[in-house]
C-alpha positions in Angstrom: 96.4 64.1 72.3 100.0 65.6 73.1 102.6 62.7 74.4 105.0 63.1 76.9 108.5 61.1 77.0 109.9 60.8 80.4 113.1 59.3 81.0 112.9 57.7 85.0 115.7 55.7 86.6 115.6 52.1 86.8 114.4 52.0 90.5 111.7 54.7 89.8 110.2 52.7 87.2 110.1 49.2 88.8 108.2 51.0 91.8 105.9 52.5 89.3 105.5 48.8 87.5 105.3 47.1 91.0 102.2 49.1 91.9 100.6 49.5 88.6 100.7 45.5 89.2 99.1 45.3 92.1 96.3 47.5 90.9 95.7 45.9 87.6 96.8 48.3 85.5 99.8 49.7 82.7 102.5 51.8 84.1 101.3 54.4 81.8 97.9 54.6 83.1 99.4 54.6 86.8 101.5 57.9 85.5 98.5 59.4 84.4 96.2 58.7 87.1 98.9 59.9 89.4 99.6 63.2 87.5 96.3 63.6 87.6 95.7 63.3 91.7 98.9 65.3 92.4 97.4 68.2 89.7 94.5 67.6 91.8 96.2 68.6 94.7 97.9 71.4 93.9 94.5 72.7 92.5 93.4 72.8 95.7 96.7 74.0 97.5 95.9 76.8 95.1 92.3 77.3 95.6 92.9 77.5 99.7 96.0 79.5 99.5 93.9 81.6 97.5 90.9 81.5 99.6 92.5 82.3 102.7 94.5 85.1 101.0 90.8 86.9 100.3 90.0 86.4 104.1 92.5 88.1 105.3 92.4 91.0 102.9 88.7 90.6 104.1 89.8 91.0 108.1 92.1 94.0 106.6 89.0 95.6 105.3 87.0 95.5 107.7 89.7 96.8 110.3 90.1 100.0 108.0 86.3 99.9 107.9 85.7 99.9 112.0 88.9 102.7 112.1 87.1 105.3 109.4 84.3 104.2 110.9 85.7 105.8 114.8 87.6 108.6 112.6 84.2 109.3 111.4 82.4 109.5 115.1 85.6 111.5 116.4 85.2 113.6 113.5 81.5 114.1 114.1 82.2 114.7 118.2 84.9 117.0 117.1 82.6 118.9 114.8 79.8 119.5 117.5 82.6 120.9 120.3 83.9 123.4 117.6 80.6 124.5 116.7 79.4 125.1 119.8 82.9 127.1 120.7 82.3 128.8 117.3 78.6 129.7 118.8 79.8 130.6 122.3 82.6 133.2 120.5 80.0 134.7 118.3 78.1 135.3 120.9 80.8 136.8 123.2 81.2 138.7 120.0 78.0 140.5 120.1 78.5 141.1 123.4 82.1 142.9 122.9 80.2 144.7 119.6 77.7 146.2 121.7 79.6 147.3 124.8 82.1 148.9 122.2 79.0 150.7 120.7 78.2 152.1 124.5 81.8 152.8 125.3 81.8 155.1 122.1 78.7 156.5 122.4 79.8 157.2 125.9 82.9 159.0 124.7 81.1 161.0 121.9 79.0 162.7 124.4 82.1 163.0 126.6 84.6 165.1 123.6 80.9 166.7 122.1 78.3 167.3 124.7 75.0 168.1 124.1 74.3 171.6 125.2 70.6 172.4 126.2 68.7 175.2 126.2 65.3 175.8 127.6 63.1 177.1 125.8 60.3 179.3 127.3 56.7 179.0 126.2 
């Protein structure tokens, strides 16, 4: 078992003997039963500080969570308008095509009429 030598002043170590007295017990022992309560304790400083370092990077995740989560519905909301305006151009689109078709079929017989001749039986 490893030993430890600890040098205390006087006054520190009649307290120590004064209540290792009262409790029926060697000054050593009282040093390692206190060690051992005050590790305690700061095992469990840890364990909390730790604890409540998880539940907030827990409350930070789940805020970036909820905000993809609306990026994703804005996203998706976006998505429809565009394809809808994407639908509502095509089809203008088609529109423009085929009045452009008329307009040139309209000028072709304009600069190259169609001369007719009657035939007789």
């Amino acid at each position: 078992m490893p030993t430890l030598h600890l040098s205390l002043p006087e006054q520190v170590y009649n307290e120590l003997r004064e209540y290792a007295d009262e409790m029926g017990m060697q000054v050593t022992s009282l040093v390692k039963m206190l060690i051992r309560d005050g590790l305690e304790k700061l095992r469990k400083e840890r364990e909390e500080r730790r604890r409540k370092q998880s539940e907030e990077a827990t409350k930070v995740l789940l805020q970036v969570l909820n905000e993809i989560e609306q990026l994703r519905r804005e996203f998706q909301e976006y998505k429809v308008y565009v394809e809808g305006e994407l639908f509502r151009i095509n089809t203008s689109l088609q529109g423009l095509k085929k009045r452009v078709s008329r307009l040139e079929d309209t000028v072709e017989e304009q600069l190259y009429p169609v001369e007719t001749e009657v035939v007789s039986p």
